[in-house]
N, C-alpha and C positions, 0 to 999 in steps of 0.2 A: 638512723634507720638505713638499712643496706638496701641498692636499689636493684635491679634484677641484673643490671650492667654491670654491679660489684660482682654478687652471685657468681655469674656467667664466667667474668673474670676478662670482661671488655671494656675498657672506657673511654671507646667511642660514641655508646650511644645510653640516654639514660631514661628509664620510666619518668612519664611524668604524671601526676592524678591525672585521669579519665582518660589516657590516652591511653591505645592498644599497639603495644610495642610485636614487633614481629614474632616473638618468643609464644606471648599469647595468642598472638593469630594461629600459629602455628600449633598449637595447644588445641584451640577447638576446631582446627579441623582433624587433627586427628582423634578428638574425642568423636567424632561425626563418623569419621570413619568406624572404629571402633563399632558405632552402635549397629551398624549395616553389616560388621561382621559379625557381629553375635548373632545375630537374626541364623546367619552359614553355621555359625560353632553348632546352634540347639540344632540344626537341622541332619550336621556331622555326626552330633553323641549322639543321637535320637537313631540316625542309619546305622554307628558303628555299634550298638546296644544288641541291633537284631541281626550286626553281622556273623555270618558261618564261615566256615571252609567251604560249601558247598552254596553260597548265598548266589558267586558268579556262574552264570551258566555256562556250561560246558561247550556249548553249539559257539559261543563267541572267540573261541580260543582255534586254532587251529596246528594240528601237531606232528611235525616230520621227523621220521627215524634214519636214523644212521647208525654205521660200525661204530663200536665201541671203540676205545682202547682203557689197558690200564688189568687188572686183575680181572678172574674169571675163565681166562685160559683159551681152550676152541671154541667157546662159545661163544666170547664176542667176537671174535673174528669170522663166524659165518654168521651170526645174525643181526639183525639191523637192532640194537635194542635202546641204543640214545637217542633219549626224544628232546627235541627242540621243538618247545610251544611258543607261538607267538597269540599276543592281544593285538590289535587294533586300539589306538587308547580310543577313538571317535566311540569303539563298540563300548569300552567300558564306561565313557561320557553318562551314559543313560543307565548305567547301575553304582557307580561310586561319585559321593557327592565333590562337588568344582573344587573345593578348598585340597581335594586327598588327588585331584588329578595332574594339579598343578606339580604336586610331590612328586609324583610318580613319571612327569616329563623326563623331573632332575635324579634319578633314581640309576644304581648301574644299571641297570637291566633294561634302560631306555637307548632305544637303539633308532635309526632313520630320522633324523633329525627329530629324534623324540615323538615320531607318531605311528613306535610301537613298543609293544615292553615283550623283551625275548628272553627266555631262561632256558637253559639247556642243563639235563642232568642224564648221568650217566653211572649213575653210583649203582645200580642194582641190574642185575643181568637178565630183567625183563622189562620189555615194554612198558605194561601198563603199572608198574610199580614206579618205572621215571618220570610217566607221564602224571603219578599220584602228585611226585615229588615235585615237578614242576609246580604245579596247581599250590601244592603246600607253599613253597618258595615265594607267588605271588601274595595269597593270604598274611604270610610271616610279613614280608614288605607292604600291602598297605596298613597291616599293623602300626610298624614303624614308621610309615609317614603322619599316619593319626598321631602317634606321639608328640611328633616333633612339631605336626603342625595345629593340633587343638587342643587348646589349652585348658586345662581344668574348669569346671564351674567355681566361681566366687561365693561363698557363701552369702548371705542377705544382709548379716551385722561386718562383714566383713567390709563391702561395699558403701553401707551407712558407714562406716570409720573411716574410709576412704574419702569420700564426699566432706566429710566436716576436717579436713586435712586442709 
């Protein structure tokens, strides 16, 4: 019988019957962990389910223009029409759930030592079409933090097959 020390591929140290070798210790606390995070996962898909493009409010975001550059001609150059929004992440703390803001510290668009998220666009030669774009650009990004960071539900025989492993 191979003992977890084999396993591992260390043999300094070996299971013995009833004893709880560090591997195992190790084992259920991260199973503990686990269960305190699933509690965050349902609480994630249950937010990202009713998430919209239009879910974060407008009033938390705040939005400065500038010259353009780049195509468009005289008209970026006399009109301010690159918007550069910022969040607050404190302000977004109270509409996206803890697991999607931790993502979003580490995200490009995390800017001031991570306690704001800035996107600037300039691609359309008016105002409130970059100011759309922005908005779009945070939405598409906590998409893909959701991804990365909640992981699918397990089905129920899935789980039972799991357990008797």
């Amino acid at each position: 019988m191979l003992s977890i020390a084999t396993i591992v591929g260390r043999s300094c140290f070996k299971a013995l019957p009833g004893n709880i070798t560090n591997f195992e210790r190790t084992f259920k606390t991260q199973s503990s962990k686990s269960e305190d995070n699933e509690a965050e996962f349902d609480k994630s898909r249950a937010w990202f389910f009713k998430y919209t493009a239009d879910s974060l409010p407008q009033s938390i975001a705040t939005t400065e223009y500038s010259y353009s550059s780049g195509p468009g001609g005289q008209k970026v150059n006399k009109t301010s029409s690159k918007a550069t929004t910022s969040w607050p992440i404190a302000s977004l703390e109270k509409h996206v759930p803890s697991i999607l803001i931790a993502g979003l510290r580490n995200s490009r668009y995390a800017v001031d030592s991570a306690t704001t998220i800035k996107i600037q666009s300039d691609t359309h030669r008016s105002q409130s079409q970059n100011t759309h774009e922005n908005h779009r650009k945070l939405f598409e990004e906590i998409k893909k933090v959701y991804d990365q960071k909640v992981p699918g539900v397990t089905a129920p025989e899935v789980k039972a097959k799991l357990e008797q492993m």
